[in-house]
C-alpha positions in Angstrom: 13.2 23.5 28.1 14.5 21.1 25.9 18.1 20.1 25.3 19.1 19.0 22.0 21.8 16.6 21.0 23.2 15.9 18.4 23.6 12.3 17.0 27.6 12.5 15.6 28.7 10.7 12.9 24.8 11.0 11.8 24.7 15.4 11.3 21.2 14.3 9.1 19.4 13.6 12.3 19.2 14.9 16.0 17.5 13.8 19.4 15.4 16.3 21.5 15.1 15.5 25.2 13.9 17.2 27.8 15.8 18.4 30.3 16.9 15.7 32.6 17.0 13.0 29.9 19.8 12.1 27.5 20.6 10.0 24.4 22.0 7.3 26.9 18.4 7.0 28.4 17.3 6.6 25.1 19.1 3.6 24.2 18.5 2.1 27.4 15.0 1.6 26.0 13.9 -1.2 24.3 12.4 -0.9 21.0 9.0 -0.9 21.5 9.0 1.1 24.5 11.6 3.9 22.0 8.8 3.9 19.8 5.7 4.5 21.9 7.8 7.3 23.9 8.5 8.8 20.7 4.3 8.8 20.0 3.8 10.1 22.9 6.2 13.0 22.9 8.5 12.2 25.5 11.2 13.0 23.1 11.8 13.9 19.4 13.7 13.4 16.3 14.6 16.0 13.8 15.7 15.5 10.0 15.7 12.1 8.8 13.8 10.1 10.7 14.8 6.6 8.9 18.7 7.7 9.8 17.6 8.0 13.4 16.0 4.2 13.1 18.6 3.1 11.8 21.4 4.7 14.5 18.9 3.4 17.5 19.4 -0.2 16.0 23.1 -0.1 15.5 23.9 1.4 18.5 21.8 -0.9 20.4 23.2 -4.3 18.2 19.8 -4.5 16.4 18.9 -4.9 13.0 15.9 -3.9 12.4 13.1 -1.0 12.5 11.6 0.7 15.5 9.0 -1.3 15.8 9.1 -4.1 13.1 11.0 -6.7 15.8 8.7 -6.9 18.4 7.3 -10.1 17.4 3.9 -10.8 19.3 1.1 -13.6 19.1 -1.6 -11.0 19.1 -5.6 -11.2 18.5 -6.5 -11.1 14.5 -9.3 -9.6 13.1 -11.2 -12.3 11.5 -12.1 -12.9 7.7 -16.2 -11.5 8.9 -17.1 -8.3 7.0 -18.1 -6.4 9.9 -14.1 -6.7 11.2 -13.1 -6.1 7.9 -15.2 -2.9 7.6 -13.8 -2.0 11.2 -10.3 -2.6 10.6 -10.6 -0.5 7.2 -11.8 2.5 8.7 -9.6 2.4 11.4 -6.6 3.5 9.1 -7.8 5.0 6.2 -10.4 7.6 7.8 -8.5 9.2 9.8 -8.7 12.3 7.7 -9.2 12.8 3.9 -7.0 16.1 4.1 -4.5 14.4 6.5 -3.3 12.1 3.5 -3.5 14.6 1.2 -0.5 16.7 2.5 1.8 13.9 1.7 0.2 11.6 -1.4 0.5 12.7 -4.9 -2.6 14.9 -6.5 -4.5 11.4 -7.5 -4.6 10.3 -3.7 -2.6 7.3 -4.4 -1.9 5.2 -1.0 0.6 2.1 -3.0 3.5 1.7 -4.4 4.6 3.8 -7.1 6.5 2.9 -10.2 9.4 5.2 -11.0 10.2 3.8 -14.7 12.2 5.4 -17.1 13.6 8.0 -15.5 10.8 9.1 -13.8 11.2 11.0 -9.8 8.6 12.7 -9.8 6.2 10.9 -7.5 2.7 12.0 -9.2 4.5 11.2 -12.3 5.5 7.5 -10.7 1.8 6.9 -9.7 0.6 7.5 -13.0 2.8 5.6 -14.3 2.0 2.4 -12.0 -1.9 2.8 -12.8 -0.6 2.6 -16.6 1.3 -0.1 -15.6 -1.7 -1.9 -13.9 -3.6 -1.1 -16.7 -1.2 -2.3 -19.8 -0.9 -5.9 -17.6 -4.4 -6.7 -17.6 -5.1 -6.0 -20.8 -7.3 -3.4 -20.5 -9.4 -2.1 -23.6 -12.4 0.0 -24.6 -15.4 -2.6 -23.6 -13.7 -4.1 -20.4 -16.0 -4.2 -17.2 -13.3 -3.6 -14.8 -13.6 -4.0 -10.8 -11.2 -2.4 -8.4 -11.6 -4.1 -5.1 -10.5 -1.7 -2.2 -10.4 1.0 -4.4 -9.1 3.7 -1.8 -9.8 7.2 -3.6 -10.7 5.9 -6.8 -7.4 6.8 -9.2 -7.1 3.5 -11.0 -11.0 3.5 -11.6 -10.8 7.2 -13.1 -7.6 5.6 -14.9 -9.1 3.1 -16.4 -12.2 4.7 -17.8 -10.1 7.8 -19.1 -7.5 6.2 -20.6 -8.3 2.6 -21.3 -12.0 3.5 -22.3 -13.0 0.7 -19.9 -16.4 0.7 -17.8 -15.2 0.3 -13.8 -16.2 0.2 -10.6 -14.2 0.3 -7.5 -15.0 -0.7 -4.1 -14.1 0.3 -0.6 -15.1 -0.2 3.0 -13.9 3.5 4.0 -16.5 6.3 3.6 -13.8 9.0 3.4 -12.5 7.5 0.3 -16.0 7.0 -1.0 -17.2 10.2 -0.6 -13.8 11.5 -2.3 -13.9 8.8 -5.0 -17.4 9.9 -6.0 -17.3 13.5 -5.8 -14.5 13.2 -8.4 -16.4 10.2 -10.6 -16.3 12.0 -14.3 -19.6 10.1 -16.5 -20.9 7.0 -15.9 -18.8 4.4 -17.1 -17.3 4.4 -13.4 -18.9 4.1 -10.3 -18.3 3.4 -6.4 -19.5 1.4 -4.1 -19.5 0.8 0.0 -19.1 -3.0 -0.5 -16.3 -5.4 0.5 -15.5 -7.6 -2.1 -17.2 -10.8 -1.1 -20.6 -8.6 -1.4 -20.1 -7.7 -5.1 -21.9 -8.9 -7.6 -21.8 -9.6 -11.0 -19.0 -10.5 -13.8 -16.1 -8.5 -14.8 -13.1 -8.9 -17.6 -10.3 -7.9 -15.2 -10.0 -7.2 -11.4 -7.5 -5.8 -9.4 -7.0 -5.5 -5.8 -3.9 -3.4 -5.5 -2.8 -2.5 -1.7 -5.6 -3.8 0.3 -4.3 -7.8 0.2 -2.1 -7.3 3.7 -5.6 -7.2 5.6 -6.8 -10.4 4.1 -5.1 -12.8 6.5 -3.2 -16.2 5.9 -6.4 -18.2 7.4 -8.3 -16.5 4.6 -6.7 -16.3 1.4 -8.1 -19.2 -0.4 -11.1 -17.6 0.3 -10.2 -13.9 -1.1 -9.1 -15.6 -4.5 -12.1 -17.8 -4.7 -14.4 -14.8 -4.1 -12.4 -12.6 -7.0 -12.2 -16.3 -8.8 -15.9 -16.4 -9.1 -15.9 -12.9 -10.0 -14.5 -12.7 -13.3 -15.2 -14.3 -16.4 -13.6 -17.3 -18.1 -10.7 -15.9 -19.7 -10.7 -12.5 -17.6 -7.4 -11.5 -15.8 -7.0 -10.5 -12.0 -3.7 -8.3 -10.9 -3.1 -8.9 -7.1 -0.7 -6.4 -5.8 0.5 -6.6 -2.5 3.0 -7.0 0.6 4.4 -10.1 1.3 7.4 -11.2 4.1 10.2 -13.4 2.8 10.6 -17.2 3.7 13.5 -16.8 6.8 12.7 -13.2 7.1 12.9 -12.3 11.2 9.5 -11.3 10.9 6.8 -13.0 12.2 3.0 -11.9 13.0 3.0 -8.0 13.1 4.4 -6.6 16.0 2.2 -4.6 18.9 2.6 -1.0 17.5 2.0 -1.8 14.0 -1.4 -4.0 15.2 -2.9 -1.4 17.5 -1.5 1.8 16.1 -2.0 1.7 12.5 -2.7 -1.6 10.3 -5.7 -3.8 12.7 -6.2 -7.1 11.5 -3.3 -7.2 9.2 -0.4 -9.8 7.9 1.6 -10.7 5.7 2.2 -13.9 4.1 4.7 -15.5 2.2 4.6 -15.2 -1.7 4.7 -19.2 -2.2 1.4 -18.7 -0.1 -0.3 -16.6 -2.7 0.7 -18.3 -5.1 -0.4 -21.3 -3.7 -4.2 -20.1 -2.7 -4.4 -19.0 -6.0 -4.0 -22.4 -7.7 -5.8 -24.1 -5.3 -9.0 -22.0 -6.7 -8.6 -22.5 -10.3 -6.0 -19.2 -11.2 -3.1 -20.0 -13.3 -0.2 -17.7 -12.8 0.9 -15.4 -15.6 3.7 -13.0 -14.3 5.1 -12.1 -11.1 6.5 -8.8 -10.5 8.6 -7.6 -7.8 8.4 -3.8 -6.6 10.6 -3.4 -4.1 12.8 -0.5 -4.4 10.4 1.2 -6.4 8.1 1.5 -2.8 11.2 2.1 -0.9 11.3 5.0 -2.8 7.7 5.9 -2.5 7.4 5.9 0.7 10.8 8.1 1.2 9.1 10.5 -0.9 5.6 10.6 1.3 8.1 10.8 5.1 9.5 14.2 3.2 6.2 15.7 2.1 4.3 14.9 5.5 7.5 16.3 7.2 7.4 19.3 5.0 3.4 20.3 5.5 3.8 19.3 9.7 1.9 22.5 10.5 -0.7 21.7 7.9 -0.9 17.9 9.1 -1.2 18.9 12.4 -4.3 20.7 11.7 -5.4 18.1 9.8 -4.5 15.4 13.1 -3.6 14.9 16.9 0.2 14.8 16.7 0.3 11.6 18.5 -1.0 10.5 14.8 1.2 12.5 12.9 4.1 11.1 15.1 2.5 7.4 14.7 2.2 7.5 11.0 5.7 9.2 10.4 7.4 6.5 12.5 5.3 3.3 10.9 6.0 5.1 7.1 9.9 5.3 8.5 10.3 1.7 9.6 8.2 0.3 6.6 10.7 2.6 4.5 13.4 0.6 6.2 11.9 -2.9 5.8 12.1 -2.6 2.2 15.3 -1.3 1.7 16.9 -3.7 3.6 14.8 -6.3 1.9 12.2 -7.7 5.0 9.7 -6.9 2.6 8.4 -7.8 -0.5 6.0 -6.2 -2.9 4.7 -8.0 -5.7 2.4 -7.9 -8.6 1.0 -11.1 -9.3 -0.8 -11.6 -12.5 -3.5 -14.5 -12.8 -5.2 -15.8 -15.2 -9.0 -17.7 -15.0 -9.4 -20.5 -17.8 -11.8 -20.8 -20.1 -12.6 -18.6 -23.1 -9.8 -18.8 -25.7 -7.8 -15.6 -26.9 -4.5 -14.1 -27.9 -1.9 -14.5 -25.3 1.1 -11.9 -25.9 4.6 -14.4 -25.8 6.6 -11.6 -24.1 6.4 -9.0 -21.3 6.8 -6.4 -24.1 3.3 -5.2 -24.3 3.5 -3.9 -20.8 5.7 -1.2 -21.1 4.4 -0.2 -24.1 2.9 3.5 -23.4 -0.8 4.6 -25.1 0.5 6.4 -27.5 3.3 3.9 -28.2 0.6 1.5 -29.0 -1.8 3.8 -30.9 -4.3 4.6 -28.7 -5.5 7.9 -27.9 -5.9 8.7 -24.0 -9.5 8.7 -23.0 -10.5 7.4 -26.7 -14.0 4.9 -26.0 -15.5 2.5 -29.0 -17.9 0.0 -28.8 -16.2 -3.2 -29.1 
């Protein structure tokens, strides 16, 4: 039997405890320990799960997430592919159907981009891939790479609406069998390949969402790899998390390392920016996403909270639970500004061209700029 209480001034949320326990138990816990009871089942939280956070930190004098202050010195994957490959599938092959019961139709795992009025979260995701798109550059006759491509939407962007030729690459066989199973023609492709194992030269990279499991020891070595990739001239869009200089947080924390992210961290942006120079980049634009994932990710808590019988086909529910309460306290982390997200746009020197003078020509739609959606030519 479980007895439910009801967290006042907070009517969005409530506590479930089984009988015997009570809310005072609760926040006799610390936070680590909240979080893994809550994974395990040992009591739950109805409504808004970020509210709930965020009552368990003020009422215990904290000021952070569930999980995200547990700071812990804890084993790193290293930069070797084989760790890479395992720490990948670890998260993202759970369950192809899994994250489609909360992601938009495209299969979009990254930030969003809710311009112009836009709410609509497949809406926002489309219009982040466009916005991708419009910063590099990207035009009929591009050889575009995607590194960690995840189910392949900015690839099938690209090609359909760009006219580019691109290829994406990922490390998790879910996504690869998705991605090419929905590959239209063959000016895109997949490949099973971590980055450092491509080959060839391309006009533009990006590497949108798979930069936190890089790893501060190996950064100048991720740009130099994507550095050697592209030709002179050719444009590379990193897009990724980063921590703030002074920010509380310090290597991930226990839950997030063993429960959901292996071998990930995040750096500072100075950092990036740094290993980027160091290689040869020069930096065009930097471009800070913030609210806009804050956002996102509210929007995937509420559609994995509305299809729980469906994700709980789809997963154990000590997954369900763990993903829920990581999504939650990253949700958190932004809003209150422990995390960044930013789009970095670099430049390799070399071949001479036309360099636009102002950041108009990237919020400048297709059609807006005269080209048809999906429209190829030869140049």
């Amino acid at each position: 039997m479980q007895a439910q209480i009801e967290s006042q001034p907070h009517p969005e949320f409530s506590f479930t405890f089984p009988s015997g326990l009570t809310q005072e138990w609760l926040l006799r816990q610390s936070q680590m320990s909240a979080a893994l009871r809550y994974v395990r089942g040992e009591f739950g939280i109805s409504g808004n799960i970020a509210s709930a956070m965020r009552f368990f930190n003020s009422a215990r004098d904290r000021s952070a997430s569930l999980w995200t202050r547990a700071q812990f010195h804890v084993a790193r994957v290293g930069a070797r592919i084989a760790g890479a490959r395992s720490s990948i599938r670890a998260h993202y092959d759970c369950s192809n159907e899994f994250y489609s019961l909360f992601l938009d139709p495209e299969m979009v795992y990254s930030c969003a981009y809710f311009a112009g009025g836009v709410t609509n979260l497949a809406e926002a995701q489309q219009a982040k891939l466009g916005h991708i798109c419009r910063k590099l550059q990207l035009k009929p006759g591009d050889r575009f790479l995607d590194i960690g491509c995840g189910w392949g939407a900015l690839v099938r962007h690209a090609v359909s609406r760009f006219g580019a030729t691109a290829v994406g690459c990922t490390l998790s066989e879910q996504q690869l069998t998705y991605a090419k199973e929905h590959a239209q023609g063959e000016a895109m492709s997949y490949e099973g390949k971590d980055y450092r194992e491509m080959e060839g030269e391309f006009d533009k990279v990006a590497s949108v969402g798979m930069f936190e499991h890089v790893g501060r020891n190996a950064l100048e070595g991720y740009f130099r790899a994507v550095f050697q990739l592209i030709r002179p001239g050719g444009m590379f869009l990193n897009h990724g998390l980063v921590k703030r200089q002074g920010s509380p947080l310090g290597v991930e924390g226990v839950f997030l390392q063993r429960r959901v992210f292996p071998g990930y961290e995040l750096v500072h942006l100075g950092e990036v920016v740094e290993a980027a120079e160091a290689v040869g980049f020069e930096v065009l634009d930097v471009e800070n996403l913030r609210p806009h994932y804050a956002k996102t990710i509210g929007e995937w808590i509420k559609n994995m909270q509305r299809n729980e019988a469906e994700c709980l086909k789809a997963v154990d529910r000590e997954t369900y639970r763990t993903w829920l309460l990581y999504l939650a306290g990253t949700m958190i982390a932004f809003e209150d500004g422990d995390i960044d997200i930013h789009q970095t746009l670099l430049h390799k020197p070399g071949a001479s061209g036309a360099r636009p003078w102002t950041r108009e020509y990237m919020y400048r739609t297709e059609e807006a700029r005269g080209q048809t959606p999906g429209a190829r030519s030869g140049c």
